[in-house]
Structure formats: structure tokens, C-alpha cells
C-alpha positions in Angstrom: 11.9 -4.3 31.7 9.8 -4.4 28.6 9.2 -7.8 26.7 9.0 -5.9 23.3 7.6 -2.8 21.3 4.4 -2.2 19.4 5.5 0.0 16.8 2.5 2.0 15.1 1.8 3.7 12.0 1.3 7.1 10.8 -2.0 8.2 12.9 -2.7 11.4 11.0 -5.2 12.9 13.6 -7.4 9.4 14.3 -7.4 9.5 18.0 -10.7 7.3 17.8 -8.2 4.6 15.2 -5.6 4.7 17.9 -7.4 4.1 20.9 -8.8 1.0 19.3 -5.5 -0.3 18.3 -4.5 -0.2 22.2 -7.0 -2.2 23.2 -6.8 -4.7 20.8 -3.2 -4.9 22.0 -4.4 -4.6 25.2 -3.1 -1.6 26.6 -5.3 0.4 28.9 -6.1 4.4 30.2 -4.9 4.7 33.4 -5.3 8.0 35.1 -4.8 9.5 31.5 -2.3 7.4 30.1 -2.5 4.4 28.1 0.1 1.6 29.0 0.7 -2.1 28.7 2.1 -4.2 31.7 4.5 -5.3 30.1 5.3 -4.0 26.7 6.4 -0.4 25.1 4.9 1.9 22.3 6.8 3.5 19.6 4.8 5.7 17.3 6.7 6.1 13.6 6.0 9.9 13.4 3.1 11.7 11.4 0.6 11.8 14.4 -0.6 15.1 12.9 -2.3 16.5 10.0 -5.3 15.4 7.6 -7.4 14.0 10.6 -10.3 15.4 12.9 -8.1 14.7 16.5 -4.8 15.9 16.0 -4.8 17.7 19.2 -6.7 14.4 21.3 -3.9 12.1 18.8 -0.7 14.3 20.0 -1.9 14.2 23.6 -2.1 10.6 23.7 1.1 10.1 22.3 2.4 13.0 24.5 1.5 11.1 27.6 2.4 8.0 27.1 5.9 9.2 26.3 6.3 11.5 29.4 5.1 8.5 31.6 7.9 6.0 29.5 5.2 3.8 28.3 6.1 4.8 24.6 8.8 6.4 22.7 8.2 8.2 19.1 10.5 8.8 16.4 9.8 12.6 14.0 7.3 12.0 11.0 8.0 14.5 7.9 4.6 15.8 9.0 5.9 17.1 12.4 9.2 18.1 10.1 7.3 20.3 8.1 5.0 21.6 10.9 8.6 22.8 12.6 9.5 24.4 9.5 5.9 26.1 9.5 6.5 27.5 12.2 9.6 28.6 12.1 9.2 30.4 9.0 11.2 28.0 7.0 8.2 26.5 4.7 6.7 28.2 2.1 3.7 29.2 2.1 2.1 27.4 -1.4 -1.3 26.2 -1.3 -0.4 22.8 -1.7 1.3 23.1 1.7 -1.0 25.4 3.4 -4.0 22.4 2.4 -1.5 19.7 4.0 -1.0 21.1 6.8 -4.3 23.6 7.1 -6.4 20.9 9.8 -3.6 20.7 12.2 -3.4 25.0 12.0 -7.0 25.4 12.3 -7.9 22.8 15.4 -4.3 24.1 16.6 -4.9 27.6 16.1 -1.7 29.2 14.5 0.4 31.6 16.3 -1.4 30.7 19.7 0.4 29.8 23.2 -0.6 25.7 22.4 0.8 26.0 19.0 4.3 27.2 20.0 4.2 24.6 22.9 3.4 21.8 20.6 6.0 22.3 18.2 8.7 23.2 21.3 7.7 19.5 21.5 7.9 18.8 18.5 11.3 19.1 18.1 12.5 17.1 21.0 11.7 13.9 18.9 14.4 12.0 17.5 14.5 11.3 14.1 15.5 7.8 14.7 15.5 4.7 17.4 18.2 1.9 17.2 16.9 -0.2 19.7 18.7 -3.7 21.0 17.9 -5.7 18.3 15.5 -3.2 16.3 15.6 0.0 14.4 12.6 2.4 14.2 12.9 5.6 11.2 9.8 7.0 9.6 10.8 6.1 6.5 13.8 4.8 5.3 17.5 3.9 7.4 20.4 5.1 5.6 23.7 5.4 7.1 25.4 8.2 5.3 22.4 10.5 5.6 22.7 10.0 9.2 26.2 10.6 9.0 25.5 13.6 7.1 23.5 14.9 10.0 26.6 13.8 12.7 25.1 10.6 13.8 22.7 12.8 15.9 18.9 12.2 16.2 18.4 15.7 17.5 17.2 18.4 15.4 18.4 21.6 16.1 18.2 25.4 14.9 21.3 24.7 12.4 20.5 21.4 11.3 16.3 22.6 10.4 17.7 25.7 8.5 20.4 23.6 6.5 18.1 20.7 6.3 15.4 23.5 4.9 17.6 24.6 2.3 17.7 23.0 -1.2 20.7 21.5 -2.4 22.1 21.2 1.0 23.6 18.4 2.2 21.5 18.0 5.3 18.3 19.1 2.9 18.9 15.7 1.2 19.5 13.9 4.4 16.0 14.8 5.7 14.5 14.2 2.4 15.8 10.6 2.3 15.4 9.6 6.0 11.7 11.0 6.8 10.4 11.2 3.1 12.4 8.3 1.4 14.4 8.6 -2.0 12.9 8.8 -4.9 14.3 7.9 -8.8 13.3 10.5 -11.6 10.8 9.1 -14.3 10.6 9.4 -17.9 7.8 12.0 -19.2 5.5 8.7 -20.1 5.6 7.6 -16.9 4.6 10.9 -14.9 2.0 10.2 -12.7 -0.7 12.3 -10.5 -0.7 11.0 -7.1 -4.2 10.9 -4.6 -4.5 14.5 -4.2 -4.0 15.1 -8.1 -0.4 16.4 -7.9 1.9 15.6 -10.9 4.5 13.2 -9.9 7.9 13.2 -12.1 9.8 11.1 -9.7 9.1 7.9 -8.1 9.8 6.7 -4.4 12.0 4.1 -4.7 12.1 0.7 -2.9 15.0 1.0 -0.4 13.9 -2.1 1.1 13.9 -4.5 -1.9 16.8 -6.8 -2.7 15.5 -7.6 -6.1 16.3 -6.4 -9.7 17.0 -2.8 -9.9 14.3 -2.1 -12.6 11.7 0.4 -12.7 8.8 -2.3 -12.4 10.7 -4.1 -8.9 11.8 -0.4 -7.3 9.7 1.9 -8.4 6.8 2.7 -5.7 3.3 3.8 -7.6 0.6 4.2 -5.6 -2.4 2.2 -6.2 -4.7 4.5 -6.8 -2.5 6.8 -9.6 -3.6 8.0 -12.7 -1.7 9.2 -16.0 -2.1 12.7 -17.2 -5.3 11.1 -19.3 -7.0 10.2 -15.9 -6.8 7.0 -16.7 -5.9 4.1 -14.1 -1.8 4.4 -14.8 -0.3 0.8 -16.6 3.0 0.5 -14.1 6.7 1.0 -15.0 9.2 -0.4 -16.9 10.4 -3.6 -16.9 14.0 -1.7 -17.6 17.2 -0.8 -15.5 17.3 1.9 -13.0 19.8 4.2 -14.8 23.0 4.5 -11.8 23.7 6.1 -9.6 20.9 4.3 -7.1 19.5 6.6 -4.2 20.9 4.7 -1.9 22.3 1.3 -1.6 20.7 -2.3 -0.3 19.5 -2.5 3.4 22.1 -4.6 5.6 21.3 -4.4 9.5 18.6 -5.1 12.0 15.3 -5.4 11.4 13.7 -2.0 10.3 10.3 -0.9 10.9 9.0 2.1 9.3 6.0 4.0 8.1 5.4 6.6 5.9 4.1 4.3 2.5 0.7 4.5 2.2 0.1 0.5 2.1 -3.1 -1.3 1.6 -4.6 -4.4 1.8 -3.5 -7.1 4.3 -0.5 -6.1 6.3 2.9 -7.9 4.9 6.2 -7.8 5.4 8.3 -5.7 2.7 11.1 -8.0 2.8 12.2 -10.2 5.8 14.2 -7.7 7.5 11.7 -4.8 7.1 8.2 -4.1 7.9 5.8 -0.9 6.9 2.8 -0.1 9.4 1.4 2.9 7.4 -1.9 1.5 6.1 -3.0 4.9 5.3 -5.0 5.3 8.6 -5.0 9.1 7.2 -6.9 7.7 4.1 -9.5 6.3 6.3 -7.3 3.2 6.2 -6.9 0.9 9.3 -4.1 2.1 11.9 -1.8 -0.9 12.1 1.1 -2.2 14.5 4.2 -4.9 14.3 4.5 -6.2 17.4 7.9 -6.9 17.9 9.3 -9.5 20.3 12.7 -9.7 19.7 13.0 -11.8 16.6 15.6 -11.1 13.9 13.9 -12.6 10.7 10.1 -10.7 11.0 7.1 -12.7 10.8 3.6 -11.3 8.8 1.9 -12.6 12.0 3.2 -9.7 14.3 0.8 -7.2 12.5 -1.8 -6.3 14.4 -4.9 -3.6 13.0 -7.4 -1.5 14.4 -10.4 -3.1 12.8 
């Protein structure tokens, strides 16, 4: 029986990042397969894309999973790779140049390629655990209930959950992207690729004041449309109706947010372990244990 779960960030392709984040948690290959004597994996989804390993990355994780020395819940990455695939994404050169590392080490069309997404799509898009919940990135109830309360993604739900203005399409949007707020044209933003950004991912987590300046989530490394280092948001109410309402439940832990700097909790109930490892960031870990209030000292890096 397992004494907890090390729950891991978005890997995005470093292999070399993960493999140094088990051994510092002292996990070790064995015939193949890394594994902990006591304790269980649970990857947070995005092992592919933007990285140099994202075969060697998936194959770890892959192993570890068959042999029940980890679990995994689906990343938007492997969402939209499924989609790919199945003819359900579109073919723009923004998402051809997201997607183009895992296509090219993959190669698209090929035997592997259809295998790997067959896989793919047995991952849940969720774990409630005893005691824990695991989501990419944010837990919402009524999306899930949109989608029947089922993890499993099937042919229906992917085409329905690929088609805008859908009910499922704004499910999948909320639980493996996270909602976002629209902005006002001042406060338009271009993101770390240098995409314009009219909306705002929104702070599901946060108890606080629903302004712009507590819920809005701007990266740190935005720019206004005059290149310049953007000034923040508004100290002014979110006009209603709010994305989604405050977090009540188990402890979440969740990825997806692009997070710098030393590892912290987002509230006491909720914890982010994507330190943009696909940024050349440190991968990073909670290392839960069963608590119900989280504790900044359960984070556990790479470097």
C-alpha cells in the first residue's frame, strides 16, 4: 500500500529533468521502470511537446504506469495531440509550431504515432484520490458533470468537446486549460511566444477579492502591444458572471500555470507544480502524504 503520491509537473519532453527529479525523490530504474518502495507517481499531463525527449519522456511515464508505480491524469497537450490526430484540430501555424517537436521526433502518420495517441486516450482526465484530487488544471464540478461524471474520453465526447460553443467544448476548455475572464482593449497582452492575449486566465484557486489585480493571471514575462514590460491589471471588479465559483473540497494539485520562482502553495488547499520545466524551468513535485491543509515544504525540484 502506498504511503503517498509524488505528483509532478508538466514535463514537456525533458526526460533528462525527470529522471533527476526521481532520484532526488529517490525513486530508482529497475529493469526499465522507475519506482519507489513505497510511494506512487502521478504525472499532471503535458509530458509532450516543446522538449528534445518526448518520446524517452512518454516512455518513462508509460512504464511506470503499466507496472502501477504511477498513475497520470490527460494534459491539454495530449488533448490536442488526440485531436491532431484525429483530424479534429486545425491546422494553423500557431498550432502546427506547438505541437511540430512531438510530430517530427514522433513522425506523423507512422505505426508509433497512432499507438501513442491509442494511449493517449486511455488517460483520465482526472484522479480523486482518498484524500487528494489531481486535474491538469483546474477542478470544477459542473464541467465534470457536463462530461457525465466520466474521466474517459471517448469518440463522442473529443468531437463535441472539439466543437466551439459546445457544452462539452467549454468543459474541456475549463478543466485541462482553465477559465479565463475577457480584458478590456488596454489591458491586452502578448504572451511568451508573442501571441495577443484578450482574455486573462483566471485564478480559480484564490479566495480573495474578485478584482482584476487578485484573479487575473499575467504572466511574468508579458508585454503590452508597445513591447514594453506590461503594468498589471485593475484594481476593479470582475464584471459577473465569474467562470466558475470558489474551490470547496480536498486538496487539489494541478499544473498547467507556468510558475516561477520558489515553489509555493496557491492557497492552502491547492498547489501548482508546473515551474515551466518546458521553459527550461525546473521540473517540480508535491509530495503528498496525506495531509489536508498543504505545506510549501512538500515541494520538491529537480535542481
Amino acid at each position: 500500500m502506498t504511503e503517498g503520491y509524488d505528483v509532478i509537473g508538466d514535463v514537456h519532453g525533458h526526460a533528462i529533468e525527470l529522471e533527476n527529479l526521481l532520484r532526488r525523490m529517490e525513486y530508482s530504474d529497475t529493469s526499465g521502470v522507475w519506482r519507489h518502495p513505497r510511494r506512487t507517481a502521478i504525472f499532471v499531463g503535458d509530458l509532450i511537446d516543446r522538449g528534445p525527449q518526448q518520446l524517452a519522456t512518454v516512455a518513462i511515464a508509460r512504464r511506470m504506469i503499466e507496472a502501477g508505480s504511477a498513475q497520470a491524469v490527460m494534459g491539454n497537450h495530449e488533448f490536442n495531440a488526440i485531436a491532431w490526430r484525429n483530424g479534429l484540430r486545425s491546422r494553423t501555424p500557431e498550432h502546427l509550431k506547438q505541437h511540430e517537436k512531438f510530430l517530427l521526433e514522433v513522425g506523423e502518420g507512422s505505426t508509433a504515432h497512432d499507438e501513442m495517441i491509442e494511449w493517449f486516450e486511455t488517460l483520465p482526465m482526472w484522479l480523486e484520490l482518498d484524500g487528494l484530487r489531481v486535474i491538469h488544471a483546474c477542478w470544477h464540478e459542473p464541467s465534470k458533470a457536463v462530461l457525465g461524471n466520466s474521466d474517459a474520453l471517448d469518440k463522442a465526447t473529443l468531437r463535441a468537446a472539439t466543437t466551439k460553443r459546445t457544452a462539452e467544448y467549454d468543459a474541456i476548455e475549463i478543466l485541462l486549460k482553465g477559465p479565463e475572464i475577457p480584458l478590456a482593449p488596454e489591458y491586452h497582452y502578448t504572451d511568451k511566444s508573442g501571441h495577443l492575449r484578450k482574455d486573462a486566465r483566471y485564478r480559480w484557486w484564490s479566495a480573495g477579492p474578485t478584482t482584476f489585480r487578485n484573479r487575473a493571471e499575467l504572466p511574468s514575462d508579458s508585454k503590452t502591444a508597445s513591447d514594453q514590460p506590461h503594468p498589471g491589471f485593475p484594481d476593479s471588479d470582475i464584471p459577473p458572471p465569474l467562470p466558475v465559483g470558489v474551490y470547496d473540497g480536498p486538496p487539489v494539485i494541478y499544473g498547467h500555470y507556468w510558475q516561477t520562482g520558489t515553489p509555493a502553495l496557491t492557497s492552502p488547499k491547492t498547489a501548482c507544480v508546473d515551474y515551466s520545466a518546458g521553459n527550461l524551468g525546473p521540473l517540480v513535485a508535491y509530495r503528498w502524504t496525506g495531509e489536508s491543509i498543504l505545506s510549501s515544504e512538500k515541494f520538491i525540484s529537480s535542481r
